[in-house]
C-alpha positions as CSV (number, residue, x, y, z in Angstrom):
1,X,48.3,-14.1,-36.2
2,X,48.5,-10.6,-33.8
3,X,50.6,-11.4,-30.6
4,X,51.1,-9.5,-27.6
5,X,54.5,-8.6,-26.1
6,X,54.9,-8.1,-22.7
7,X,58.1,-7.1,-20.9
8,X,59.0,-8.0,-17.6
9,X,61.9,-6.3,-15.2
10,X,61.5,-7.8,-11.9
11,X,64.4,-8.4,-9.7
12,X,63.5,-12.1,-8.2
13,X,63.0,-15.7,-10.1
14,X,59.7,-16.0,-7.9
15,X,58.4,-12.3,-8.7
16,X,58.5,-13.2,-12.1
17,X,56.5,-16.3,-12.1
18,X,54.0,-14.8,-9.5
19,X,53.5,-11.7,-12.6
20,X,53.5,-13.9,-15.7
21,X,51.1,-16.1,-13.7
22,X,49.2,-13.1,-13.2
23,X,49.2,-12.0,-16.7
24,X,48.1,-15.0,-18.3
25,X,45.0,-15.3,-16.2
26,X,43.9,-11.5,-16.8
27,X,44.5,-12.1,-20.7
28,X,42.1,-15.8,-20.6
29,X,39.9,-13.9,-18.7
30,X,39.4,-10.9,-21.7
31,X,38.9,-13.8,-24.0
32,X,35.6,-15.1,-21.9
33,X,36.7,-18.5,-22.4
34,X,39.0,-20.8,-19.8
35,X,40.5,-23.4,-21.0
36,X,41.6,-26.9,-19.1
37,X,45.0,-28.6,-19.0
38,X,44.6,-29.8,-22.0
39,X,44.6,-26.4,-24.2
40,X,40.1,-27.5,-24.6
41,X,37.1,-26.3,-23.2
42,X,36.4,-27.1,-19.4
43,X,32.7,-29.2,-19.8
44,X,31.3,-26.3,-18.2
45,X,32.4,-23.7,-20.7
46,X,31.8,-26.3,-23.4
47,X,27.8,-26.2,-22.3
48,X,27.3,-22.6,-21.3
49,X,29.4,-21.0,-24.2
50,X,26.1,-19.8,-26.1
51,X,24.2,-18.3,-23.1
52,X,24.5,-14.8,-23.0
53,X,23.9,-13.0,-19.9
54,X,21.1,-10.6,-19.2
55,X,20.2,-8.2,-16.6
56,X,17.6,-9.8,-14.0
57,X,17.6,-7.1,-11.3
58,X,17.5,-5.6,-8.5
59,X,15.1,-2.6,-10.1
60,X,13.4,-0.1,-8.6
61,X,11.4,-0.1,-5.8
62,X,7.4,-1.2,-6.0
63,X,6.7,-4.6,-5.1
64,X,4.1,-3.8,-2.5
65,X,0.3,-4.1,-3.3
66,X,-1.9,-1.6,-1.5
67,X,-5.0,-3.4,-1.8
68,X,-7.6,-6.2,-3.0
69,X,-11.4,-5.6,-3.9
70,X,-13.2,-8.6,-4.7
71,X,-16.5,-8.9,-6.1
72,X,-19.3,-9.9,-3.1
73,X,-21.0,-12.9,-4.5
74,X,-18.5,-13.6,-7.2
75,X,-15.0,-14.1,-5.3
76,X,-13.8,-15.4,-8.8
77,X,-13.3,-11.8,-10.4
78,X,-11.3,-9.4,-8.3
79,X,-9.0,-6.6,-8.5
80,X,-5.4,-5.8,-7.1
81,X,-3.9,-2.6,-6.5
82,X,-0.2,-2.4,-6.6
83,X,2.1,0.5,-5.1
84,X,3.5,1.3,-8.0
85,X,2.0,-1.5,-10.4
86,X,-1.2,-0.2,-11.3
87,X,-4.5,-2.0,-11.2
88,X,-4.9,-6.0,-12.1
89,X,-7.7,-7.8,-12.7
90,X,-8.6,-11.3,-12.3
91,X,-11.7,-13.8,-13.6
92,X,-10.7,-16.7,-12.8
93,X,-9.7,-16.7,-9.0
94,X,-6.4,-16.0,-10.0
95,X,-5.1,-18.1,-12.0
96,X,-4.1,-15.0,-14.6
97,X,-4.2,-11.4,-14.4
98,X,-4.7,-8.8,-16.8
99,X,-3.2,-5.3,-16.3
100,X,-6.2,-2.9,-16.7
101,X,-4.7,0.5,-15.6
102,X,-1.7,0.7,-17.4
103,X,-3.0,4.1,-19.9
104,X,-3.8,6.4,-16.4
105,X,-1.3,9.3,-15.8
106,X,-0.4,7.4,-12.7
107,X,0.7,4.1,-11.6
108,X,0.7,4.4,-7.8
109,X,-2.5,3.0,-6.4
110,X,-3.5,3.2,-2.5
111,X,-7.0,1.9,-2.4
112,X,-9.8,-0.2,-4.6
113,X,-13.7,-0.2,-3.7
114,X,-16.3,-1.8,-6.0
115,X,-19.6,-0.5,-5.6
116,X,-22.1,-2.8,-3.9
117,X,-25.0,-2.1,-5.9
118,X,-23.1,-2.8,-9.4
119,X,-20.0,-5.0,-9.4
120,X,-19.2,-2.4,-12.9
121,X,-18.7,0.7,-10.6
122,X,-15.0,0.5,-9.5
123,X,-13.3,3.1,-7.8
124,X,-9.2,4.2,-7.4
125,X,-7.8,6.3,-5.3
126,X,-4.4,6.7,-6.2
127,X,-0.9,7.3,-4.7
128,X,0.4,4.8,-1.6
129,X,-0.8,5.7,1.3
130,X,2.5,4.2,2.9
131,X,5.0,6.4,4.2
132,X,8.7,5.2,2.8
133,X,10.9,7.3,0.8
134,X,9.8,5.6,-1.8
135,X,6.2,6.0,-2.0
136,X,4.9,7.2,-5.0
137,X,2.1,10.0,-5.3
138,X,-0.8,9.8,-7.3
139,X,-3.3,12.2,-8.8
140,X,-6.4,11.9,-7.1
141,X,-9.2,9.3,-7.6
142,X,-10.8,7.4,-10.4
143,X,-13.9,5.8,-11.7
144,X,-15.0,3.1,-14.1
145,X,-18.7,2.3,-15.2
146,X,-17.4,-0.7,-17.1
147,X,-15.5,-3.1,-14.9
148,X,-12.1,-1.7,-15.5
149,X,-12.1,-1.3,-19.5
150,X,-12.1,2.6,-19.6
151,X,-11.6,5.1,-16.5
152,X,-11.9,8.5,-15.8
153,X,-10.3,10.6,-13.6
154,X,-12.5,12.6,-11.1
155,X,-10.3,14.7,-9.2
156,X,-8.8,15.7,-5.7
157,X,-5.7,15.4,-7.5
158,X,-3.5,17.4,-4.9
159,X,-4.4,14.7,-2.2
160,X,-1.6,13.2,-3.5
161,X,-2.5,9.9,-1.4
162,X,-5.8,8.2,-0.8
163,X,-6.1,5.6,1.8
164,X,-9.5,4.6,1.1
165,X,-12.7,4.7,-0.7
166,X,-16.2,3.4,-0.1
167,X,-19.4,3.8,-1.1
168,X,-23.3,3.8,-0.3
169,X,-24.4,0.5,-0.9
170,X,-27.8,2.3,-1.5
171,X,-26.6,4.6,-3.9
172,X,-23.3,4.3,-6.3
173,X,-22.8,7.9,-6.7
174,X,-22.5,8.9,-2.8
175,X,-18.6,8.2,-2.1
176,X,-16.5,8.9,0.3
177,X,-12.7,9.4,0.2
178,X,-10.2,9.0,2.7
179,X,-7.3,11.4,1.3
180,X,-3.7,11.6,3.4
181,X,-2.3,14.4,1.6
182,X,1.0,15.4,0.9
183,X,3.6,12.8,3.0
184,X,6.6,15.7,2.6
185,X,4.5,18.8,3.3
186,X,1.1,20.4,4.5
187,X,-1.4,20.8,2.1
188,X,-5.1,21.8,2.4
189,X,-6.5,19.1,0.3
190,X,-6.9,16.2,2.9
191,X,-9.2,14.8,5.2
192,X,-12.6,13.2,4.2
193,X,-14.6,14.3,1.2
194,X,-17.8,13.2,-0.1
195,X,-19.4,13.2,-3.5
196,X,-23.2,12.6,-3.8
197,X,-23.5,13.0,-7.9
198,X,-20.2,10.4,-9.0
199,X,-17.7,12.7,-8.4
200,X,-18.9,15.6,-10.4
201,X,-18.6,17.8,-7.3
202,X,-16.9,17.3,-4.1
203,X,-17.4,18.6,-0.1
204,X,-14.8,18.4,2.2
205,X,-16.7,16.5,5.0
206,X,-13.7,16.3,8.0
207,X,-10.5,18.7,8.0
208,X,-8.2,18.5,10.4
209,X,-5.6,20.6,10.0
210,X,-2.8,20.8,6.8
211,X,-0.9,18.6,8.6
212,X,-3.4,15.5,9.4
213,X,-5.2,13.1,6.8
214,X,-7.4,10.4,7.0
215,X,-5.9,7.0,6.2
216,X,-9.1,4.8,6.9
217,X,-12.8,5.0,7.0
218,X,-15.6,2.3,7.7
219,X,-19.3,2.8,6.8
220,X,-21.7,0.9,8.7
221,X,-23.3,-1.8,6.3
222,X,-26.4,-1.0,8.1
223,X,-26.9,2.2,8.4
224,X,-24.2,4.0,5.9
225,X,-25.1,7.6,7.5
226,X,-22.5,6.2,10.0
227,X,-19.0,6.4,9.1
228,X,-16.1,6.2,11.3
229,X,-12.4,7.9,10.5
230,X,-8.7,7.7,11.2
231,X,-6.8,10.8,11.2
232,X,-3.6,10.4,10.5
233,X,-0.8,13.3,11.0
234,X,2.7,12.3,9.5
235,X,5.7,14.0,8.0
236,X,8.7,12.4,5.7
237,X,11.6,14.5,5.5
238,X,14.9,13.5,3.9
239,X,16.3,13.2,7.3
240,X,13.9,10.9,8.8
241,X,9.9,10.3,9.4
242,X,7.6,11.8,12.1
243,X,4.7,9.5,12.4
244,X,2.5,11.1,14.8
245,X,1.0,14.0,16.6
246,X,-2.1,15.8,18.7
247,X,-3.8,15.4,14.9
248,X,-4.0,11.2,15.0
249,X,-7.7,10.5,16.1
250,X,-10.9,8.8,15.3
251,X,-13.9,10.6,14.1
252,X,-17.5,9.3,13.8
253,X,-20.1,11.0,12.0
254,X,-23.8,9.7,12.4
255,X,-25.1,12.3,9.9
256,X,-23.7,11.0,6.4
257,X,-20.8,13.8,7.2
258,X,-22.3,16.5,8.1
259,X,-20.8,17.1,11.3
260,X,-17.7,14.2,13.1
261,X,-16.9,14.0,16.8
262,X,-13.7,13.3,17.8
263,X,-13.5,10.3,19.6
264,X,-11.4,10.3,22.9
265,X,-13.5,8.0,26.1
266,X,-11.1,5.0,26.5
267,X,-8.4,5.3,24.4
268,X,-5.1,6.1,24.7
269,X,-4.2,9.6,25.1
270,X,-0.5,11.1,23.9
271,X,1.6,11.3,20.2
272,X,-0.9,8.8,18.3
273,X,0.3,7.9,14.8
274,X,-1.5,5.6,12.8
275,X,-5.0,3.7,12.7
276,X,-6.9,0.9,11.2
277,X,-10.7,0.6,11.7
278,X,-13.5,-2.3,11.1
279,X,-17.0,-3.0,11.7
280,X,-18.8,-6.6,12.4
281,X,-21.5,-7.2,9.7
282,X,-23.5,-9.4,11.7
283,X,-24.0,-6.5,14.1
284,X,-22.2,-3.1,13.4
285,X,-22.1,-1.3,17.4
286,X,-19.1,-3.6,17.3
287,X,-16.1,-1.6,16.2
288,X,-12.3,-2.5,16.5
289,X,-9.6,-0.1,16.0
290,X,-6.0,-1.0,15.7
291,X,-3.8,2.0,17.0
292,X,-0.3,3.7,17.2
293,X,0.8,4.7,20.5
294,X,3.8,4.8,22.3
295,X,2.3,4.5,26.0
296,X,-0.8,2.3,25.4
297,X,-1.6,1.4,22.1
298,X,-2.9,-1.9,20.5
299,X,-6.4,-3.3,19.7
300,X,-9.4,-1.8,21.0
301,X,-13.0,-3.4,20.9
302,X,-16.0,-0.7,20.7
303,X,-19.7,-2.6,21.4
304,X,-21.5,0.6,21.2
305,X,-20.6,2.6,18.3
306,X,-17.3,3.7,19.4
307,X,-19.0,6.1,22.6
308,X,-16.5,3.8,24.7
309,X,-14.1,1.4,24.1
310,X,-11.8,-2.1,26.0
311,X,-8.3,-2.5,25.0
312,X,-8.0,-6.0,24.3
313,X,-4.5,-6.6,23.6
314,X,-0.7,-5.0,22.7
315,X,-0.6,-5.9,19.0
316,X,0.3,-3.8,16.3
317,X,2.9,-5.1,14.4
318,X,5.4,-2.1,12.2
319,X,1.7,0.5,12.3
320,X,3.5,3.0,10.6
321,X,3.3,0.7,7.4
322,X,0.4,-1.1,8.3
323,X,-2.4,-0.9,11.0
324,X,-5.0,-2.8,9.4
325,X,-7.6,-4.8,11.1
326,X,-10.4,-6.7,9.9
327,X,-13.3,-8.8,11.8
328,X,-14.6,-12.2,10.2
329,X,-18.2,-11.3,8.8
330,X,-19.9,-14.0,10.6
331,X,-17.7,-14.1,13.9
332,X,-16.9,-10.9,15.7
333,X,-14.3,-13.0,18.0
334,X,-12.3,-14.6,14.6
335,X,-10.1,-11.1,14.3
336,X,-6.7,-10.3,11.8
337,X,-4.4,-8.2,12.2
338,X,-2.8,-7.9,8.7
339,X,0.9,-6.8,8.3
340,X,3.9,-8.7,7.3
341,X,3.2,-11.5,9.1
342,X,-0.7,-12.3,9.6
343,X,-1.4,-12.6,12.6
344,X,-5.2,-13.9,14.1
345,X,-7.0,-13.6,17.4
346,X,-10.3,-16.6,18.2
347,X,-11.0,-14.2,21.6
């Protein structure tokens, strides 16, 4: 049997017992075992002795999901966008997922839209639109005729980021993207752009400048010639995060894009950062915008098409990570505010 010798030159009775004490427990300790008084097994050791430990986390970052699109007339099937998970897909209301995105060159996804015409059409833009250090790019948008079995990538892949995407529910192939553009730098590709062909070919509709993107649009489901947008300028250094400027607005184009005017009667003026936008289906001159702004903003209530607008209240909870507002389609005073914490106005 191998032994160990140790020798000891201490000058006090008690130093000595104090270091052998020490000693002993360091060499049990190497042997992953700890025995009782008895020279056996402690019950505890004598039931966990043939576990062996494995790694459970923390990992890396990318818990967040970016978005849901769920099929109108089906809420069964529906898809989840994840910020750095890919895209999931669900049949069954849930109750299991499949991962359907997980062969794209990209795993970052910022928004989901399923064409209204044809639940098959799905589009992705990818890369979070969020704004942490640890927001992933993506590499521009993509398209599946099939419900998610194959995808295709169709470009703008120096946006980097896309907010949004949504389509003519007239026609599949007319889409508009909402793409932030580079979070660490200025970049030319941003802004809105529209495809009228699938994606084959793309127009930038709205520039604003290299600094300033669009991180929301909403088409009137009545008359989808309307659109309204959220410009957005940001800036992530490694030092910190500038998450506004002159550049944050909201745009409306009547004209399917042709030309946008900025809009400016009744809301706050100043650094704006961030917006959310959402129209009331039961009748769409009612417009709510949630918005960034240090000196007045909060939620505003449009009832003409966004040509003037009512601030109807301070909340806006954390908008550089959120600002997203939704109406309920049959009640235009049921409104959420979705962030963290969901949060729900009946006025």
């Amino acid at each position: 049997m191998n032994t160990t010798k140790i020798r000891l030159h201490v000058s006090g009775g008690a130093t000595c017992l104090r270091t052998l004490a020490l000693i002993s427990t360091v060499l049990l300790a190497a042997t992953g075992i700890v025995y009782g008084q008895n020279g056996k097994l402690r019950p505890e050791e004598t039931a966990l002795k043939n576990l062996q430990w494995r790694a459970i986390g923390p990992a890396i970052m990318g818990g967040r999901v970016d978005d849901f699109a769920v099929v109108e007339g089906n809420s069964s099937t529906f898809y989840v966008g994840a910020a750095t998970g890919g895209v999931w897909k669900t049949t069954n209301a849930g109750t299991t997922f499949e991962p359907i995105f997980d062969d794209q060159s990209t795993a970052s996804i910022g928004d989901l839209c399923i064409a209204p015409s044809d639940p098959n059409i799905i589009w992705v833009g990818s890369g979070e639109p969020n704004n942490r250090q640890s927001s992933s790019w993506g590499d521009g948008v993509y398209r599946s005729l099939d419900g998610g079995k194959t995808w295709q990538n169709m470009g703008l892949r120096d946006s980097k980021h896309i907010a949004r995407v949504v389509i003519d529910p007239r026609d599949p192939n007319m889409v508009y993207v909402a793409a932030l553009g580079h979070l660490w730098g200025p970049n030319h590709e941003r802004g809105v752009y529209k495809t009228t062909d699938g994606g084959k070919t793309w127009a930038q509709s709205l520039f604003v400048n290299e600094d300033t993107g669009i991180t929301d649009i909403a088409m009137d489901p009545q008359s989808p010639g309307t659109l309204y947008a959220a410009a957005y300028q940001r800036r992530r250094t490694a030092w910190g995060f500038n998450g506004g400027g002159s550049g944050s607005a909201i745009y409306r184009t009547i004209d399917a894009g042709a030309t946008w005017t900025r809009l400016t009667r009744d809301l706050p003026e100043g650094i704006t950062g961030r917006i959310g936008l959402d129209i009331f289906r039961g009748d769409p001159k009612i417009v709510y915008a949630i918005i960034e702004n240090a000196k007045g903003g909060g939620v505003f209530r449009s009832e003409d098409r966004g040509t003037t607008w009512k601030k109807m209240s301070d909340v806006d909870s954390r908008p550089m990570y959120y600002s997203q507002i939704r109406i309920e389609p049959n009640n235009d005073q049921r409104i959420w505010q979705c962030a963290a914490n969901i949060t729900t106005s009946r006025d």
